[in-house]
C-alpha positions in Angstrom: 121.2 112.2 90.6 121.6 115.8 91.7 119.1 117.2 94.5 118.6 120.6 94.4 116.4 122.7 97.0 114.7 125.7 96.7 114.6 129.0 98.4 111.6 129.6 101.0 108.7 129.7 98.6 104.6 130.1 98.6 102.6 127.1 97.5 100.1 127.6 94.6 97.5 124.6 94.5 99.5 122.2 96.1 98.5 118.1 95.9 100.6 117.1 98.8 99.7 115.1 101.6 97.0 113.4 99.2 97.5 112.4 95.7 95.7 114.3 92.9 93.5 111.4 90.9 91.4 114.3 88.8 93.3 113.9 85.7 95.7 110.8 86.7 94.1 107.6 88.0 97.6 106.4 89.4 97.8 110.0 91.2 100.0 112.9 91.2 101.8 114.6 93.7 102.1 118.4 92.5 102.9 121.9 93.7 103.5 125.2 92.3 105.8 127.6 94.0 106.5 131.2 94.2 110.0 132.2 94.6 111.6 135.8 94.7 113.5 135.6 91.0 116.5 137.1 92.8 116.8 134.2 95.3 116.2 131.4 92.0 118.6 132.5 89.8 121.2 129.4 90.6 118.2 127.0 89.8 117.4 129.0 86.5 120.9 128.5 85.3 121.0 124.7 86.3 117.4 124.1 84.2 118.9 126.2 81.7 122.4 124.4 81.4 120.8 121.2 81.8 118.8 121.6 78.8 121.7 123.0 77.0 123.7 119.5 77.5 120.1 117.4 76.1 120.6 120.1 72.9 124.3 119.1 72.3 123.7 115.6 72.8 120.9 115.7 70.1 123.1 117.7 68.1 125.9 115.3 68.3 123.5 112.5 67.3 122.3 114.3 64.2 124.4 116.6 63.2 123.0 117.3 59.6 120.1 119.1 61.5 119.8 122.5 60.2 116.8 123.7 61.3 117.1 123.1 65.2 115.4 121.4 68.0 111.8 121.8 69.1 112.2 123.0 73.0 109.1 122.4 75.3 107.5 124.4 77.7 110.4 125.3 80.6 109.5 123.9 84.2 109.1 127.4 85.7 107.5 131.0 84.5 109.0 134.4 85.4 106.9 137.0 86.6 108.3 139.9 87.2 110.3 139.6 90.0 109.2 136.3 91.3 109.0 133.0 89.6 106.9 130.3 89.5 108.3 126.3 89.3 106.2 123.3 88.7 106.9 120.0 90.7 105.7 116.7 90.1 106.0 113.3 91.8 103.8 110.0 90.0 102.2 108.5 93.2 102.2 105.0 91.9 102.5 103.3 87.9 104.8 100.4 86.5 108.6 100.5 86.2 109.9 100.3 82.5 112.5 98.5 83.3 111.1 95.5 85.2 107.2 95.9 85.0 106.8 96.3 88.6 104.4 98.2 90.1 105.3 100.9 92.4 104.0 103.8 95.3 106.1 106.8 95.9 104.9 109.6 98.1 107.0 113.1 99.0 108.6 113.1 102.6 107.1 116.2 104.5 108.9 117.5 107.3 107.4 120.8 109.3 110.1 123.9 109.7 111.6 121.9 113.2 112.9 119.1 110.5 110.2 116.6 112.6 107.7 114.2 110.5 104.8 116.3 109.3 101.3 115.6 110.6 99.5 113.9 107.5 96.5 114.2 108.7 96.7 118.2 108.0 96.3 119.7 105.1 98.8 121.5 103.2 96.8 124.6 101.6 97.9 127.4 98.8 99.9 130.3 100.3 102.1 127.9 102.6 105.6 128.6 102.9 107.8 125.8 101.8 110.9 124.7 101.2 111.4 121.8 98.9 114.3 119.9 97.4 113.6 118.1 93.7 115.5 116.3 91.4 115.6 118.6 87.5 115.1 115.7 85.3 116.3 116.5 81.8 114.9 114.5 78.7 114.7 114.8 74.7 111.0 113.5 73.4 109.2 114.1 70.3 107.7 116.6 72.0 110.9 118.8 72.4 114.2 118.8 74.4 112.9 120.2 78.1 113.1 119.2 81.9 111.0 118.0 84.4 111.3 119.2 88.2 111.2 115.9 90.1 109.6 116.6 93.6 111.6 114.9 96.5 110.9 115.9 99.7 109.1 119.2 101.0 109.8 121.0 104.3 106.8 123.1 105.8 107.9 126.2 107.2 104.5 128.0 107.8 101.5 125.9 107.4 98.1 127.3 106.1 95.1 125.3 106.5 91.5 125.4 106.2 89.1 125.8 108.6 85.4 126.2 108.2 85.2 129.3 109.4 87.4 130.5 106.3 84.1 129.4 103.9 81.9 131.8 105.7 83.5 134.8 105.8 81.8 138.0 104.7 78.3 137.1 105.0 76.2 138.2 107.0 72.7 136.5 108.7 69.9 136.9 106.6 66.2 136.5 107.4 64.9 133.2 106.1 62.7 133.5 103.3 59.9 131.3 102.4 59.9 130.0 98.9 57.4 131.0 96.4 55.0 128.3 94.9 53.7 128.9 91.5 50.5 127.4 90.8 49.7 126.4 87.3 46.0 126.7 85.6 44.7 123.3 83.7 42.5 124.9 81.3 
């Protein structure tokens, strides 16, 4: 198992300290992060060349394939010079292997390396550092890999607060509302 970690990043929708249940009942642990594309380029290549190794296995397992292999959708997405990685963690399911159910949860650590408070929450635009297991695999779908997230150090925290919500308005005078009374002819 390698365990690669990231450079210092900004989180996009992250599903962190709480497991996201919208579109996966067992819950998902998941968080997009912007890194310079200057400062990712030894995790490119290592996607890349891990990929490239699923490819020559397929091709050594049918080798009278002429017209390729389907490739999914890469794990990250450059933009300009930044790019964006996508990591996942399952919360909780059933091992194949022995048909035992499990929970699994990220370790969070703040920038000081101490446990992270839980009971904050870890909002978009955070800076983080995490470290993730790449996760290569060839599937009907296409030969791709998955960015296994392992552990996630905070290095500058942003959090709501209710304040944030109310922003830019301004106090208004109440306004009674109007009652529209109907005619039964």
């Amino acid at each position: 198992m390698t365990v690669l970690t990231t450079p210092k990043g900004k989180a996009i929708f992250p599903h962190l300290t709480e497991a996201d249940t919208m579109f996966h009942p067992e819950g998902l642990f998941h968080v997009k992060l912007e890194c310079l594309l200057a400062e990712s380029q030894v995790l490119i290549k290592t996607i890349g060349d891990l990929i490239t190794e699923q490819v020559v296995e397929a091709q050594k397992k049918t080798p009278d394939n002429t017209s390729g292999f389907k490739r999914a959708p890469l794990p990250y997405e450059i933009l300009d010079d930044k790019v964006v990685f996508n990591f996942k963690m399952k919360a909780g399911g059933t091992r194949k292997k022995d048909g035992k159910s499990f929970t699994q949860k990220p370790v969070i650590v703040s920038a000081d390396l101490t446990p992270f408070d839980e009971d904050k929450q870890i909002w978009g635009d955070s800076k983080l550092v995490i470290n993730f297991e790449p996760y290569a695999w060839n599937m009907p779908i296409g030969i791709g890999c998955s960015l296994r997230l392992k552990s996630v150090q905070v290095i500058e925290l942003v959090t709501g607060k209710a304040s944030n919500t109310l922003s830019g308005f301004e106090a208004e005078p109440v306004v009674e509302p109007k009652i529209k009374q109907e005619i039964n002819l």
